[in-house]
C-alpha positions as CSV (number, residue, x, y, z in Angstrom):
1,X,-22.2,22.3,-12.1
2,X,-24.0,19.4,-10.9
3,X,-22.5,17.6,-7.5
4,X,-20.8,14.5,-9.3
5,X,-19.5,16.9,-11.8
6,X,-17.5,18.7,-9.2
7,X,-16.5,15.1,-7.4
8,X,-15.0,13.5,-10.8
9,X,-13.2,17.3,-10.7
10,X,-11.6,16.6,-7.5
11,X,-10.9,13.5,-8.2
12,X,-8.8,14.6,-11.2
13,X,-7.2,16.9,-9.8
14,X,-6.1,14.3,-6.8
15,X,-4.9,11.7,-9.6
16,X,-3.2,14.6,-11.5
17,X,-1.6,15.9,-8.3
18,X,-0.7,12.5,-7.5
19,X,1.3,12.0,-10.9
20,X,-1.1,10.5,-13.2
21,X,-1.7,12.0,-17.3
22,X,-3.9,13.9,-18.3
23,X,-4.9,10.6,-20.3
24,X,-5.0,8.6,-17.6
25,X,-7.2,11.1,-15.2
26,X,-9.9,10.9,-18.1
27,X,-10.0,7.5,-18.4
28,X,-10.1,6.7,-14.2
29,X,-13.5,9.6,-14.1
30,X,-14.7,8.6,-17.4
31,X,-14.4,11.7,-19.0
32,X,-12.7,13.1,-22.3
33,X,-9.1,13.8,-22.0
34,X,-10.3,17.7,-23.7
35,X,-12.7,18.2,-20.9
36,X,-10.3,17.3,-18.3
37,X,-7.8,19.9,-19.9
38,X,-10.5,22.3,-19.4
39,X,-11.0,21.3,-16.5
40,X,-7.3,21.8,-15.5
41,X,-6.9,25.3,-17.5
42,X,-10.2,26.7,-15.3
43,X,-8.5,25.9,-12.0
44,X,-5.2,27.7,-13.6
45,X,-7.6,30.6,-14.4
46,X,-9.0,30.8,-11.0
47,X,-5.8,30.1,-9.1
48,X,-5.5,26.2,-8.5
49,X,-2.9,25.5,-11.0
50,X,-2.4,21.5,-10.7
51,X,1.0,21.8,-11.4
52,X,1.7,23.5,-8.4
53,X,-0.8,20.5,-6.4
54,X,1.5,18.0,-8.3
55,X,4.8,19.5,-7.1
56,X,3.7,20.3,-3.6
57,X,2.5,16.5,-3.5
58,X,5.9,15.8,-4.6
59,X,7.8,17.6,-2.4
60,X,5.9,16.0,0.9
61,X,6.1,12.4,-0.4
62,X,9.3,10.3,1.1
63,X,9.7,8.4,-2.0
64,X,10.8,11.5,-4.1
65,X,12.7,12.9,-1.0
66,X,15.0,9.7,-1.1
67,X,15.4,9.9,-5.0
68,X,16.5,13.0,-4.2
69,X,18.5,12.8,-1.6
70,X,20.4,9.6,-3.7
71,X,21.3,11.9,-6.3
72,X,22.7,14.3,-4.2
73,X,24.6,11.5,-3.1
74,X,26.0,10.4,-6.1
75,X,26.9,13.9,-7.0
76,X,29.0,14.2,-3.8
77,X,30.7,10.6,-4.3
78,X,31.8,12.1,-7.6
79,X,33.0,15.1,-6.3
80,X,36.8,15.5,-5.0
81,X,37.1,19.1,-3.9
82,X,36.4,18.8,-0.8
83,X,38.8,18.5,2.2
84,X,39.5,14.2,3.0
85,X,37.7,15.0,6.4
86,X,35.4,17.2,4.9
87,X,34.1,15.2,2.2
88,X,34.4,11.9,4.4
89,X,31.9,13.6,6.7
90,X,29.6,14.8,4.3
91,X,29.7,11.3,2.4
92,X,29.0,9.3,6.0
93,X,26.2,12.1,7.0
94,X,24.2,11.5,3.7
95,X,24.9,8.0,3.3
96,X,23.5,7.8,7.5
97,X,20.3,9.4,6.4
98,X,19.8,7.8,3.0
99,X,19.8,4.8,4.8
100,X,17.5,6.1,7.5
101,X,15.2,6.6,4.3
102,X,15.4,3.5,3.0
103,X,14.7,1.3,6.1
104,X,11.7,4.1,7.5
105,X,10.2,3.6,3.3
106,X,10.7,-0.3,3.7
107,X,10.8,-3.0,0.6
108,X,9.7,-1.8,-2.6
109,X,8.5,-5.3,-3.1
110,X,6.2,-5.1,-0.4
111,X,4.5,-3.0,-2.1
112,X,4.0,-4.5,-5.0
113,X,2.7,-7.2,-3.3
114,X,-0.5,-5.4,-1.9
115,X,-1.0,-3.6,-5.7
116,X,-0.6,-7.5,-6.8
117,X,-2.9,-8.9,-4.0
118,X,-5.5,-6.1,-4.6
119,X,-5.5,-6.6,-8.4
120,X,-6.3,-10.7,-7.8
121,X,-9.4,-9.5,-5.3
122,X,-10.8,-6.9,-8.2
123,X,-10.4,-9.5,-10.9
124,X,-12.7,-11.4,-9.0
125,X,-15.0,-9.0,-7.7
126,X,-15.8,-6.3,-9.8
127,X,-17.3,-6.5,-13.2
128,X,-15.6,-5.5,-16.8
129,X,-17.8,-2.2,-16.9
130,X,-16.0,-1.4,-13.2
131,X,-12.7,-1.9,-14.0
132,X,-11.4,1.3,-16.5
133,X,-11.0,3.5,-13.0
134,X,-9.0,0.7,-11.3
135,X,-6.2,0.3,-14.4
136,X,-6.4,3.8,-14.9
137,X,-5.3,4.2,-10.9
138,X,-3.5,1.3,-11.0
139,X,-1.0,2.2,-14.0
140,X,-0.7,5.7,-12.7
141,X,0.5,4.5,-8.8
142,X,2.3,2.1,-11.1
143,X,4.0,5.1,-13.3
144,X,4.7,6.9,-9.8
145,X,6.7,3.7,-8.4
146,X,8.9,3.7,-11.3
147,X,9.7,7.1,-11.6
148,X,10.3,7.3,-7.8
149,X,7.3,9.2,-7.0
């Protein structure tokens, strides 16, 4: 395997770890979406199963901790077995560190504002033939913001 066979391998599996297709991982190295699935099913084989890159990814990233953490949340507001000190206190302890979260994850909209500022300077700096890798990065940090990721 040559050496920038191997890099576009890594670099798959980093954008798959990091939530992006299949699809999209071919498109950002410029390679078939079948050799990237074969790609992906020889790391399985050999122990390196992406999935588990994905979900470890996952389980370290803030982002998905508080969508997390605000489900749990909801859950227990729904919930009425508990105690009235009992659930009060659970309610104010997750509520304290949901917001903690939030305000240590800061604006969503801040952001944004970077992706936006970023796409303007690429626009204007890098040619048509450069661009596939950007969109392809781009729409899957893009995919990863939405879903909470």
């Amino acid at each position: 395997m040559t050496e920038k066979t191997q890099d576009e391998r890594v670099s798959a599996r980093a954008l798959f770890a990091q939530g992006a297709t299949i699809e999209q991982v071919a498109a950002a190295v410029g390679r078939s979406v079948k050799t990237v699935y074969r790609w992906r099913a020889a790391d399985a084989r050999a122990g390196r199963p992406w999935e588990a890159l994905r979900n470890e990814r996952r389980r370290k990233d803030s982002h998905a901790v508080l969508v997390i953490l605000e489900g749990r949340f909801a859950h227990l507001v729904e919930r009425n077995d508990l105690e009235d000190g009992a659930y009060a206190d659970a309610v104010n302890k997750l509520a304290a560190v949901v917001d903690r979260m939030r305000i240590r994850l800061g604006d969503i909209s801040l952001t944004l504002g970077v992706l936006e500022a970023f796409a303007g300077w690429c626009v204007e700096h890098l040619t048509e033939q450069e661009m596939p890798p950007i969109r392809g990065a781009v729409n899957a940090y893009l995919d990863q913001l939405k879903s909470g990721g």
